[in-house]
C-alpha positions, 0 to 999 in steps of 0.5 A: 480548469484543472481538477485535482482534490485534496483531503482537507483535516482540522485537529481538535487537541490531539484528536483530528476532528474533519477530514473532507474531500473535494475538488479545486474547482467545487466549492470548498463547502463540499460536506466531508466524505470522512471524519473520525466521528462520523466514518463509515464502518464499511466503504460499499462502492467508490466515491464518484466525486473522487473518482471523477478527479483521477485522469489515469495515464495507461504505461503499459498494457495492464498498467495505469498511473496517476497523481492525487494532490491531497491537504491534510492537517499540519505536516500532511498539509503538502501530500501527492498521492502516486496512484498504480492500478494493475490488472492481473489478467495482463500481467503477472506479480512476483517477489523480488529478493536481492539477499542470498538466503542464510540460516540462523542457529535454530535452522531459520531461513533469513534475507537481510535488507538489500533489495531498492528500485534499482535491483528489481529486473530490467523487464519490470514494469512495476516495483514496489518495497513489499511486505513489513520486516523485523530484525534480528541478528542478520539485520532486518528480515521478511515479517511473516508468512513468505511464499517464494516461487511456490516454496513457503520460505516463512510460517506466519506471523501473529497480529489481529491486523496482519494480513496476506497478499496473495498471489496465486498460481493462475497469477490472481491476486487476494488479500487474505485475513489473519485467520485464514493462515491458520490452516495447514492448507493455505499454501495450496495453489501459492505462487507467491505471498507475504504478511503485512499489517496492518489491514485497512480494509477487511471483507467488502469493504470493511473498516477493522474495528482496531481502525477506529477505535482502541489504542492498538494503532496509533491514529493521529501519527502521520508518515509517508504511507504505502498501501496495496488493495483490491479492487471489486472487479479483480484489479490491484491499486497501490498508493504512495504519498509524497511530501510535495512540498519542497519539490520531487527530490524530497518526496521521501520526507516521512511525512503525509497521512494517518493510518485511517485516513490511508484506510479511507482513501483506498475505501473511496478509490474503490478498494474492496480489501486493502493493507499497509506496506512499510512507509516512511523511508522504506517506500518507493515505487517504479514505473515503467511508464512507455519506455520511461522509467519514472522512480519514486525512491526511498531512503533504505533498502528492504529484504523483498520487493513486489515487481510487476511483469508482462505476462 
């Protein structure tokens, strides 16, 4: 029988009151591994009934992708889950940005929006929209602390959630708290960074308080959702939904999980820090899969992608 899972949610009001996690072919009285009233503060190790229903399909060296079908309440009834897991002692991460750069009249450094999947470089084996972006005169630009090619391209931005992917010159990839770019060293050994927010899992493991409780976020809101995190042993996930209802060419249709249900599902996959990157129909993904390109679009261009290479 084929195995796959889903998350199964029931609102109360305007509240979600379950969220379970289980197997087509276990039984659906399988308790809930997730539930607003009852959710962990800290995700200590992967859920091994999850991790059991994952069959990874390696694309290449470094590289390995696969496909969770999830349910969750009302428009995330129908949501797929593209799962990419990179290793980056096998390959190497960079951003990627299309825009030529320009300066404001108070000598700030902009690119607008113009990178999509088909800018990233032919020998990319992964690509991905990176970061979160703001808007100005220009259009929309980079939120945050940017590092490009070893260059600090933008100071960083300010928010409690508002993390920092990192990718360091030995090609090492880390997810940085807010307050860690506070110092005046934190570009030492750069290659890469950018911003994003907001975190869904702090430390080890770690569910931000702001998360699962207080009004800072907003909980209940679902949308197509994009998510980077770190794995314990060193190696990078990226999560994608997918409306998978009316078939792949609407894929992109904004509509899929919450924000902490997005935390959780990287908790359960094994993620030790994790954060979201711009969804709705800014998220897309490329995956060179063994000479295939397999191209999961969104609706918009973006200032910057995140691409994958072989090292």
């Amino acid at each position: 029988m084929r195995v796959a899972a889903w998350l199964v949610a029931v609102r109360a009001g305007a509240a979600l009151a379950c969220v379970a996690l289980a197997a087509r072919a276990q039984a659906p009285a399988r308790p809930p591994w997730w539930a607003p009233d009852s959710q962990p503060a800290r995700w200590r190790a992967t859920d091994a009934a999850l991790a059991a229903t994952l069959r990874w399909r390696d694309a290449a060296p470094g590289v390995a992708w696969t496909e969770l079908p999830v349910r969750a309440a009302g428009e995330g009834a129908r949501t797929r889950v593209v799962l990419v897991r990179l290793d980056p002692a096998r390959v190497r991460l960079a951003l990627d940005t299309l825009a030529p750069e320009r300066r404001t009249r108070d000598g700030a450094r902009v690119r607008t929006a113009r990178w999509t999947l088909d800018a990233a470089p032919r020998a990319a084996l992964v690509a991905v929209n990176a970061g979160q972006f703001a808007e100005d005169l220009f259009g929309e630009r980079p939120f945050g602390w940017t590092v490009l090619g070893g260059r600090e391209w933008q100071a960083p931005g300010q928010g409690a959630l508002a993390s920092a992917v990192v990718v360091d010159t030995a090609g090492r990839v880390r997810i940085e708290p807010p307050s860690a770019l506070a110092s005046p060293a934190r570009g030492a050994g750069v290659a890469w960074a950018f911003q994003s927010y907001p975190s869904l899992l702090d430390g080890d493991g770690a569910v931000p308080a702001l998360l699962r409780a207080g009004d800072a976020i907003d909980r209940t809101h679902r949308d197509a959702r994009l998510a980077i995190g770190t794995l314990r042993d060193g190696r990078v996930l990226l999560a994608l939904t997918r409306f998978d209802a009316l078939g792949p060419a609407l894929g992109a249709i904004p509509l899929g999980l919450t924000v902490p249900e997005t935390a959780a599902l990287m908790g359960a996959l094994g993620c030790d820090r994790a954060v979201m990157l711009d969804g709705g129909i800014s998220a897309q993904l490329l995956v060179r899969d063994r000479g295939t390109v397999r191209r999961w679009r969104g609706w918009r261009a973006v200032p910057m992608g995140l691409v994958v290479l072989p090292r």
